[in-house]
C-alpha positions in Angstrom: -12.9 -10.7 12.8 -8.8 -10.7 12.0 -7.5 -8.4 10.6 -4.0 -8.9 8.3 -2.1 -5.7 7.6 -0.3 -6.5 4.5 2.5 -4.3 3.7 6.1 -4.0 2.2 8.7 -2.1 0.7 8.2 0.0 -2.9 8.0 -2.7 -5.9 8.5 -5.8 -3.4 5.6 -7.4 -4.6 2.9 -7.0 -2.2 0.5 -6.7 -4.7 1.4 -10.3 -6.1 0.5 -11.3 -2.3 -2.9 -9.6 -1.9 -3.0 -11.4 -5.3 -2.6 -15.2 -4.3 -4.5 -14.1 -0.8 -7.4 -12.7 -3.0 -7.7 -15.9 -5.0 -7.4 -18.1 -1.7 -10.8 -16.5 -0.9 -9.8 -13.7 1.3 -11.6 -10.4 1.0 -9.0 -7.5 0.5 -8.9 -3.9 1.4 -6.8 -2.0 -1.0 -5.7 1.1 0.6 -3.8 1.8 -2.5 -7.2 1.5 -4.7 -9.2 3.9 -1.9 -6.1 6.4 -2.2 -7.2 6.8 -5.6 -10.7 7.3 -5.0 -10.3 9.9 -2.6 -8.5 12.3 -5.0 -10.9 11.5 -7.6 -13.1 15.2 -9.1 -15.9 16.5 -6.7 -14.2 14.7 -3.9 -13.1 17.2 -0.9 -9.4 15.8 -1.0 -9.2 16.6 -4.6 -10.4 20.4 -3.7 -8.0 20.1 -1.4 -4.9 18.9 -3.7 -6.1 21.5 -6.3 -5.7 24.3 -3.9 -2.4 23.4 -2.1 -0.5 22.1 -5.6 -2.2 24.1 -8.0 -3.9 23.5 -11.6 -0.6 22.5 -13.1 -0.8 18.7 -11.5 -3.5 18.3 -13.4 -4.8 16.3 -16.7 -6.5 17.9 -19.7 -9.6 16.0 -18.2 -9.6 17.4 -14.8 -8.1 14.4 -13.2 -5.1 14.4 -11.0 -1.6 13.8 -12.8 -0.5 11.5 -10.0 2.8 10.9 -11.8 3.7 14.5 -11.4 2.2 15.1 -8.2 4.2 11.7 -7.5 7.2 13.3 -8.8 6.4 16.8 -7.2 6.4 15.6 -3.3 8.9 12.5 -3.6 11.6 15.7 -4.3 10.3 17.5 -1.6 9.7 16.1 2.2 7.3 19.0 3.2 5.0 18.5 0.4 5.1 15.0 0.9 4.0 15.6 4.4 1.2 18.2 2.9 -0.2 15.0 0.3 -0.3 13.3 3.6 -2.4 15.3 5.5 -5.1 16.0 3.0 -5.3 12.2 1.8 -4.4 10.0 4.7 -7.5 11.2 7.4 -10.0 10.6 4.3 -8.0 7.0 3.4 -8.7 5.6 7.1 -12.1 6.8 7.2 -13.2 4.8 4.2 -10.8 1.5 5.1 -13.0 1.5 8.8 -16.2 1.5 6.7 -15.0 -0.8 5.1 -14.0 -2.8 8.0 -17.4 -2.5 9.5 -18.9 -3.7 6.5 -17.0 -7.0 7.0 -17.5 -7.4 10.4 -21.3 -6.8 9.8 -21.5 -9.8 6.8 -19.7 -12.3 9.1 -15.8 -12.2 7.8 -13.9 -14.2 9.7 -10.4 -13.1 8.0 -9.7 -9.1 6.3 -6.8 -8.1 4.3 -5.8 -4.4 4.8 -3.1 -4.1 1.7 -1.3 -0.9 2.5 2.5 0.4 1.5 2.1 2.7 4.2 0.5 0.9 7.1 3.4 1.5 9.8 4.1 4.8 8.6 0.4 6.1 9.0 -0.3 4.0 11.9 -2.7 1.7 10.2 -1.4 -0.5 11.7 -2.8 0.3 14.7 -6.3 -1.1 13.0 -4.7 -4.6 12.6 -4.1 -7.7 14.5 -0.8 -8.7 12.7 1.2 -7.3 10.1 3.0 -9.4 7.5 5.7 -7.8 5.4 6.8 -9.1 1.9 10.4 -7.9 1.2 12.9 -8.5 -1.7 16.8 -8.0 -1.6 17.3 -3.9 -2.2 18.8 -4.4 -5.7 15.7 -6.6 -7.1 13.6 -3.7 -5.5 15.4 -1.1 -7.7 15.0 -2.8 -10.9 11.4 -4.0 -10.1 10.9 0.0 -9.4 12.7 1.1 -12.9 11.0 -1.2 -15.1 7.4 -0.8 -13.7 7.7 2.8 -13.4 10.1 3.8 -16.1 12.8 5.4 -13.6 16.3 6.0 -13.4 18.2 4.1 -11.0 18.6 7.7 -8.9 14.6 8.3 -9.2 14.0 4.6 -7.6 16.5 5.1 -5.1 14.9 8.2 -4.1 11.2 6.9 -3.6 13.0 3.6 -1.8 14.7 6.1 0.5 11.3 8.2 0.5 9.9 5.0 2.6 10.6 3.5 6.2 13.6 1.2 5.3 12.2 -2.2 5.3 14.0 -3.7 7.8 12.4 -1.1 10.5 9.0 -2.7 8.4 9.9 -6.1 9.3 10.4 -5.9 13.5 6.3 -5.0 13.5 5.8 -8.3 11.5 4.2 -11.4 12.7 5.2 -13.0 9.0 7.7 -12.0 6.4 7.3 -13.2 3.1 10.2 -13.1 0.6 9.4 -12.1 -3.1 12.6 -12.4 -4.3 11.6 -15.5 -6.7 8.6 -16.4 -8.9 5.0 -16.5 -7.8 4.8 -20.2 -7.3 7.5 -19.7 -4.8 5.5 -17.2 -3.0 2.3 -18.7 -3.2 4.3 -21.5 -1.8 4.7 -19.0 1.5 1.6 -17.8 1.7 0.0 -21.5 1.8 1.9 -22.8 4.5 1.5 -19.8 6.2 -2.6 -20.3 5.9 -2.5 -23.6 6.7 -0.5 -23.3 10.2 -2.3 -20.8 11.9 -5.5 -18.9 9.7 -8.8 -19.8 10.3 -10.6 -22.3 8.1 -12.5 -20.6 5.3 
């Protein structure tokens, strides 16, 4: 089986190309989605979270507020690095189930969607890695407007990130998001059609 990392910078749009890969039939591994699930109640990385952060970071309902724990660590590089290392073993370990599971129904193809794949050497799992970038301005206001930022916060979770042009020197294919969807559908097609395996 091949196995596409698929990864960007913050607010890029590499969700809109797991997207337009997801509709072309490809099955997708969201390491984003398993992030969450790993932190969910009862779960040892949530334990885990609870203990190191304290009560505080979380909701009346027991959940994690991950946009305080988000704001939390991105002001602070060694908590960041804590988040990391109670979430990030638990995140790999589900994404090679995962894997296996493919391998085992016959996939010829597997998307793994991760912001972090180079940083937390996901890569590693791959046989490519395809980055999807946007010019650093776009990125901001993307950033502000889905997350309701200042300019200052979405420059400091940009900065929080490998710069995306370290990103793009792993990549086998970079895919620029700086247009509509059509355009980067547009892309991703031609990019299927030169060198993917039929499916």
């Amino acid at each position: 089986m091949r196995v596409i990392g698929l990864t960007g910078g913050i607010a890029t749009g590499k969700s809109t190309v797991s997207q337009i890969l997801a509709e072309e039939g490809f099955p997708i591994i969201d390491a984003d989605l398993i992030a969450r699930e790993v932190v969910q109640p009862g779960e040892p990385a949530y334990r885990d979270i609870v203990h190191s952060f304290g009560e505080e970071i979380l909701n009346n309902d027991g959940t994690i507020n991950r946009k305080l724990l988000g704001r939390l660590v991105f002001g602070e590089p060694a908590f960041l690095q804590s988040l990391n290392q109670i979430t990030h073993p638990r995140i790999i370990e589900e994404i090679n189930r995962r894997l296996q599971a493919l391998r085992e129904k016959g996939a010829e193809v597997a998307i793994l969607d991760a912001p972090l794949l180079i940083e937390t050497k996901l890569h590693l799992l791959v046989d490519e890695v395809w980055v999807v970038t946007c010019p650093r301005e776009l990125q901001i206001k993307r950033l502000q407007e889905r997350d309701n930022l200042s300019a200052a916060e979405a420059e400091a979770r940009i900065k929080a990130q490998m710069p995306l042009e370290q990103k793009i020197s792993y990549a086998r294919q970079v895919i620029d998001n700086s247009k509509d969807k059509a355009h980067t559908r547009r892309q991703v097609q031609k990019i299927l059609r030169s060198y993917l395996l039929p499916h």
